[in-house]
C-alpha positions in Angstrom: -2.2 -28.9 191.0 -0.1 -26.5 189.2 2.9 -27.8 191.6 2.8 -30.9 189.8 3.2 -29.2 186.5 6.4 -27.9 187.6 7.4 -30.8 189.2 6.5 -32.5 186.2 8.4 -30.2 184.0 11.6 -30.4 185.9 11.9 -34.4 186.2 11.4 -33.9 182.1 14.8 -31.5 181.9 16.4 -33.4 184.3 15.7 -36.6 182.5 16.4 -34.8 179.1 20.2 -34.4 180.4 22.0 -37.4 178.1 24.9 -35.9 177.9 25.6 -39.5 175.7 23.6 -38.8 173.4 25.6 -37.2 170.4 27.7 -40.3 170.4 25.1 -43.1 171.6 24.8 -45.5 168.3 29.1 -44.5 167.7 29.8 -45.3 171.8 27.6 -48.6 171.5 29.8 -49.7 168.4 32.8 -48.7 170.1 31.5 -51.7 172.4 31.2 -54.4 169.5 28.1 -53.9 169.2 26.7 -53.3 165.6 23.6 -51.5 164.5 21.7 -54.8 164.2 22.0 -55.8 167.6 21.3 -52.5 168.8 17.8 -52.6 166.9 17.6 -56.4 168.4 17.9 -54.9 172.1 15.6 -52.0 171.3 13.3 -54.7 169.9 13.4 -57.2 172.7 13.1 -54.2 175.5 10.0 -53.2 173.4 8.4 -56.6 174.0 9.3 -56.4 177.4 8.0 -53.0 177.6 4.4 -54.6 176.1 4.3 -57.6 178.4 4.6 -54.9 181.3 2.3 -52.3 180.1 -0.6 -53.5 181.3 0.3 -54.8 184.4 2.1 -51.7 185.5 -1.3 -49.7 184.7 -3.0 -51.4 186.6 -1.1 -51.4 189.1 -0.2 -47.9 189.0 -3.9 -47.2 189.2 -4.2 -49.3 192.3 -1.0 -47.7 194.2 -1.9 -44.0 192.9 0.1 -42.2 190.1 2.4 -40.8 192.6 4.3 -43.5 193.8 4.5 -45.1 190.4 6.5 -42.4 188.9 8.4 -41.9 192.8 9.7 -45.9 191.4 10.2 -45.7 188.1 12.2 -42.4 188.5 14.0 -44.4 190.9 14.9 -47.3 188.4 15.6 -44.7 185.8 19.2 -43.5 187.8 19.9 -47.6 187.9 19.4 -47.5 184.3 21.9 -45.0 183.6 24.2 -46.5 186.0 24.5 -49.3 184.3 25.0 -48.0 180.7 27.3 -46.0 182.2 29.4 -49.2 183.2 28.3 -50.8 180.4 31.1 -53.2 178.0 29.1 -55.2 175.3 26.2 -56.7 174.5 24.6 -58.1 177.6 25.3 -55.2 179.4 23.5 -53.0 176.6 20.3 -55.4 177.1 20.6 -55.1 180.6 20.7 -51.6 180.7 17.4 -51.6 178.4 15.4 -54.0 180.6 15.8 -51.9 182.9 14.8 -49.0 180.8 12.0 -51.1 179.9 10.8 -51.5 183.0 10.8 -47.8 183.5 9.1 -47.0 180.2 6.3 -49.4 181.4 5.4 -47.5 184.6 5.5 -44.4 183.5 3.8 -45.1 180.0 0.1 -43.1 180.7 0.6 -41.9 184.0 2.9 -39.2 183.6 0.4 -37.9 180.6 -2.4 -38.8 183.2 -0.8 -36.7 186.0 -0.3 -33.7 184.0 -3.6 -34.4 182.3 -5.8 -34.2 185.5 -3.7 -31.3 187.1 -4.3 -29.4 184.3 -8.1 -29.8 185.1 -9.6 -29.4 181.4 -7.7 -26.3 180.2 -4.5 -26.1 178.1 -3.6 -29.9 178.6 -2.3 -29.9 175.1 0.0 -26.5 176.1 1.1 -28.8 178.7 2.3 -31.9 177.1 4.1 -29.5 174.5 5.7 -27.5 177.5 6.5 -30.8 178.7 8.1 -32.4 175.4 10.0 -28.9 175.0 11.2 -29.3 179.0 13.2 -32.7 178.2 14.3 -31.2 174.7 15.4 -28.2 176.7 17.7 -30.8 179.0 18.6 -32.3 175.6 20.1 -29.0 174.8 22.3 -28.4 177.7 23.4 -31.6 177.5 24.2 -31.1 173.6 26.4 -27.8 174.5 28.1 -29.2 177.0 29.6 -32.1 174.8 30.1 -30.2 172.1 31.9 -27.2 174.3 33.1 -29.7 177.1 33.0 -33.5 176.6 33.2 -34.9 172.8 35.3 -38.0 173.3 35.2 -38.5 176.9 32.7 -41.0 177.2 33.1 -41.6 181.2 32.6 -38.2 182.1 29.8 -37.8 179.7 27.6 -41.0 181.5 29.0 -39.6 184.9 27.2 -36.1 184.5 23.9 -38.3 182.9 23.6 -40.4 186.0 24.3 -36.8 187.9 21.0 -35.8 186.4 18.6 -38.5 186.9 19.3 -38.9 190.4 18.7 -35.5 190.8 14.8 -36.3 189.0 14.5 -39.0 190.9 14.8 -36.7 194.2 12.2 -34.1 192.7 9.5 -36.9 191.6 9.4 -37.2 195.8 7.4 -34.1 195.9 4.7 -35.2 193.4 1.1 -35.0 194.7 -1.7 -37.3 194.2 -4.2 -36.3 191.4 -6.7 -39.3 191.7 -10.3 -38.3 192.7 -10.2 -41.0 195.3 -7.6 -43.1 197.6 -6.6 -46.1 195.4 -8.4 -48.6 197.2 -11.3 -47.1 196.5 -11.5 -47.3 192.7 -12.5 -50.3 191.1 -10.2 -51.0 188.8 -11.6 -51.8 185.8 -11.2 -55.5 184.3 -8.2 -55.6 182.1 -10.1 -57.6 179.5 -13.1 -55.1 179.8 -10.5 -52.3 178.9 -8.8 -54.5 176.3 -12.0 -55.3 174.7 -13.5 -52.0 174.6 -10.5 -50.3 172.6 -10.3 -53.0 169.7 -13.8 -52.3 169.3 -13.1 -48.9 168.6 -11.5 -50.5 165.5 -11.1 -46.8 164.0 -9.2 -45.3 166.8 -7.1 -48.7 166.5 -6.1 -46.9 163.3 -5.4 -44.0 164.5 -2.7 -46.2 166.8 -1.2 -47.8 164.5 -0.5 -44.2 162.8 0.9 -42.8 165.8 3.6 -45.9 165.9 4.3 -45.8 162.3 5.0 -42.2 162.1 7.0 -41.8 166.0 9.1 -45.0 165.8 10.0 -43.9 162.2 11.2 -40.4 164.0 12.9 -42.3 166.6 15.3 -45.0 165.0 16.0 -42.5 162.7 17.1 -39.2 165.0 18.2 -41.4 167.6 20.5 -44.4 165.9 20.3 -43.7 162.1 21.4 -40.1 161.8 24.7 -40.5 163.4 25.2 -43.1 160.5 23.8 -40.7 157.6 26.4 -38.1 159.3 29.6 -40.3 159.0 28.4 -41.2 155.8 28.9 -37.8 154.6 32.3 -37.2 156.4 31.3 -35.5 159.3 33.6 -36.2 162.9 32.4 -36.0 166.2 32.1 -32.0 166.6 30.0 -31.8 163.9 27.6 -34.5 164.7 27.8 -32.6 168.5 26.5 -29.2 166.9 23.7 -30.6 164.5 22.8 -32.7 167.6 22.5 -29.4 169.0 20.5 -27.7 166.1 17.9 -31.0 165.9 17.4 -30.3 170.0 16.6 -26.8 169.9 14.1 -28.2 167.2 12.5 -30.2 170.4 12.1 -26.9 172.5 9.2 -25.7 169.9 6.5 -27.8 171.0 5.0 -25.4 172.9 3.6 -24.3 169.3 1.8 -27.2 168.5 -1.3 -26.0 169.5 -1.0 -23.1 167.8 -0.3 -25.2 164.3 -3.3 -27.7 164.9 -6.0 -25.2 165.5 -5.0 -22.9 162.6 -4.8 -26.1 160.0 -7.2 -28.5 161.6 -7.2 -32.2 162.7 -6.7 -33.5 158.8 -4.4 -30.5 157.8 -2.2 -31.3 160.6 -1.7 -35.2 160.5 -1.3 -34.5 156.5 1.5 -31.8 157.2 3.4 -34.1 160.2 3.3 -36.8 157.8 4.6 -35.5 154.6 7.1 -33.7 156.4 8.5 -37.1 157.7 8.2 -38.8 154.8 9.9 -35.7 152.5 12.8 -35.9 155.1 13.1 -39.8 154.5 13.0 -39.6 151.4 15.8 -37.2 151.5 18.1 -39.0 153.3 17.6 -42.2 151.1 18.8 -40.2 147.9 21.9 -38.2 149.1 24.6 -38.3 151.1 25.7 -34.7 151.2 25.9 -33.1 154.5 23.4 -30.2 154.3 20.3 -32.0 152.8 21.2 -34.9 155.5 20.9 -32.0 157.9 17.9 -30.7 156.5 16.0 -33.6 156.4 16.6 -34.9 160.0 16.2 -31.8 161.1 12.7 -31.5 159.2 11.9 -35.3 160.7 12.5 -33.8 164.5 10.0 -30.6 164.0 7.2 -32.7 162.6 7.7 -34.9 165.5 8.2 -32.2 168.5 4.7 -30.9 167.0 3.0 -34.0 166.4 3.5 -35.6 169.8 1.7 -32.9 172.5 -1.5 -33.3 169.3 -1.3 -36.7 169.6 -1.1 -36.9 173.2 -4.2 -34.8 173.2 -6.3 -37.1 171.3 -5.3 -40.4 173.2 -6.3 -38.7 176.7 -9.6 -37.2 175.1 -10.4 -40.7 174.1 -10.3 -42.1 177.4 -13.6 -42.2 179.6 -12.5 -44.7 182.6 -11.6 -43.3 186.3 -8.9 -45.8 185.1 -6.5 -44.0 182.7 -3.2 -45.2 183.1 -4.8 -48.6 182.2 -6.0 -47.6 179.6 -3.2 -45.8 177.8 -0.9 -49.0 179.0 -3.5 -50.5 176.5 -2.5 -47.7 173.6 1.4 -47.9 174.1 1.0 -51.9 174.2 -0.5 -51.7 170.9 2.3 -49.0 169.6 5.1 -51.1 171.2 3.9 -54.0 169.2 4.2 -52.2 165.6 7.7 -51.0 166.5 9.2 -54.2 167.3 8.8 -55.2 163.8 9.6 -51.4 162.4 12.8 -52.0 164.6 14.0 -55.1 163.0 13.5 -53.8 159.4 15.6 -50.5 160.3 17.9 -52.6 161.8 18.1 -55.2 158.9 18.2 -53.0 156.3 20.3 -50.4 158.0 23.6 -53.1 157.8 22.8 -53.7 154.5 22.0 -50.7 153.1 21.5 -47.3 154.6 19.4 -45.7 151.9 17.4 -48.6 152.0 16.2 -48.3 155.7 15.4 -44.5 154.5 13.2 -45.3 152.2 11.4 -47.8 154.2 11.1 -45.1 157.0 9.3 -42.9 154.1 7.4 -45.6 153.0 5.8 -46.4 157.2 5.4 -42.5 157.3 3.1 -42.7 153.8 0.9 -45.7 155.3 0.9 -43.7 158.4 -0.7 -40.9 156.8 -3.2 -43.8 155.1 -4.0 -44.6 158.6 -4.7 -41.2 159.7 -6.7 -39.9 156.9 -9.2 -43.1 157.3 -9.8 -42.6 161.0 -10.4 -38.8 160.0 -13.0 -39.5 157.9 -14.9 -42.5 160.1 -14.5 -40.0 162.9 -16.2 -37.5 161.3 -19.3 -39.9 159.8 -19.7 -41.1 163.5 -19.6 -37.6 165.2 -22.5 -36.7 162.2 
């Protein structure tokens, strides 16, 4: 088992390697396409992404974990492929189908293969190793545009789609983790599974946090910060070394356990929380270059913590042979609150960049709401 944690962990550097990713929101413009029709394609691939969630867990708990990620790893080096090629906006959407596609299959397995190789001890040192693994391919790929690449855009996607073939290789020599052949599992209904987590309408709560509080993280570190930076005069090195800086950032999740057992459950999700809002908030009242800094920086270290606890909680919550199902289920129900937190970003972001700030400070707040409510109800039931 502890092959496939390696395995695991290497597919996740490998797969970390977007050498784009500096310049991605400044390349896509470069391609006529604005920041609203970015967030329209990240919103349309998210439906696409819940309309496959459940069928792809399902599926991947019929076929075994195994060849599901053997696939989608697969698919992934398309993907890049065709962003590499890519000249507008169909070809952007095309390229995020695909991705979509992807993010479907491997939504609850990959956590469900490391999960059950991990065999009840340290998963949540695993899922932090395994965040800091594709933040560690982040940074190499950071250095080597800011040392290498900067403005050459080809070479840049040629060296990405380098790298995911490469994970797609590696995910060949995966093993199985399921207790039984596929065929032999009964797969559980999918309205049984859908019906049993909306009754646990506290947990739904908890949900609904998580996708307040990571989609606010992503639109903003991904797409909106290279906006906030050339809003305050920065150029293309620049936006290379703080890419840099926010990456290194990713590697320290293997501390996350470390920061949730010394604060707790409710002193955690209080401190992840505040921290992203404080940095939105930030963001939305300056456009000097060091507090921009500080605050997306601040935004990725909340969230390089607060994903491995997270992750934790979903898989504890899970009591079906079933999993992958089940957390298809979960990310359905996160992809369906981002879609709409996509939109607003993206409205607000062409009309006014402050503006989308303080809406992201705003989610992170009612996240926290969320958070504190299934803390409490968690607490009473456990009593």
């Amino acid at each position: 088992m502890k092959k496939n944690r390696y395995i695991l962990y290497g597919i996740a550097l490998l797969q970390g390697m977007v050498f784009y990713g500096p310049i991605a929101t400044l390349y896509r413009q470069a391609q006529g396409v604005s920041v609203l029709e970015i967030t329209l394609i990240e919103s349309i691939s998210l439906a696409l992404c819940i309309l496959l969630e459940v069928p792809w867990g399902v599926l991947a708990d019929r076929i075994g974990y195994r060849r599901t990620m053997i696939f989608c790893s697969g698919l992934y080096f398309v993907s890049k492929i065709v962003f590499w090629q890519a000249d507008g906006f169909g070809d952007f959407l095309l390229e995020r189908i695909l991705l979509s596609v992807v993010l479907a299959g491997f939504s609850g397995v990959d956590s469900s293969i490391l999960y059950l190789s991990c065999q009840g001890r340290d998963s949540q040192k695993a899922f932090g190793i395994y965040n800091s693994m594709s933040m560690a391919g982040l940074l190499i790929a950071a250095a080597v545009f800011s040392l290498l690449i900067q403005d050459h855009y080809s070479l840049a996607g040629w060296l990405t789609v380098i790298s995911y073939g490469l994970a797609a290789l590696l995910s060949l020599g995966l093993t199985e983790v399921k207790a039984a052949p596929a065929d032999a599992v009964r797969p559980e209904p999918f309205r049984t599974a859908l019906q049993s987590t909306f009754r646990n309408r506290t947990f739904l709560l908890f949900l609904a946090g998580v996708a307040l509080l990571s989609e606010t993280h992503q639109t903003i570190t991904v797409f909106l910060n290279q906006l906030q930076y050339t809003r305050c005069g920065m150029g293309s090195a620049a936006i290379g070394i703080f890419y840099l800086v926010a990456t290194l950032l990713g590697l320290l999740g293997v501390y996350s356990t470390a920061v949730t057992k010394r604060l707790g459950t409710k002193g955690s999700l209080i401190l992840f929380c505040g921290l992203a809002a404080a940095s939105c908030l930030t963001l939305a009242m300056t456009a000097q270059a060091l507090p921009s800094v500080l605050g997306i920086q601040t935004l990725r270290l909340s969230n390089t913590l607060f994903q491995p606890f997270q992750l934790e909680i979903q898989n504890r919550q899970i009591q079906t042979e079933n999993r992958a199902t089940a957390l298809s289920i979960h990310s359905m129900l996160i992809s369906g609150i981002a879609i709409g937190t996509n939109l607003i970003f993206g409205a607000l972001s062409d009309w006014s960049l402050p503006a989308a700030f303080f809406f992201g400070g705003g989610i992170c707040l009612l996240g926290l709401l969320f958070f504190l409510i299934w803390y409490r109800k968690s607490c009473r039931a456990a009593s």
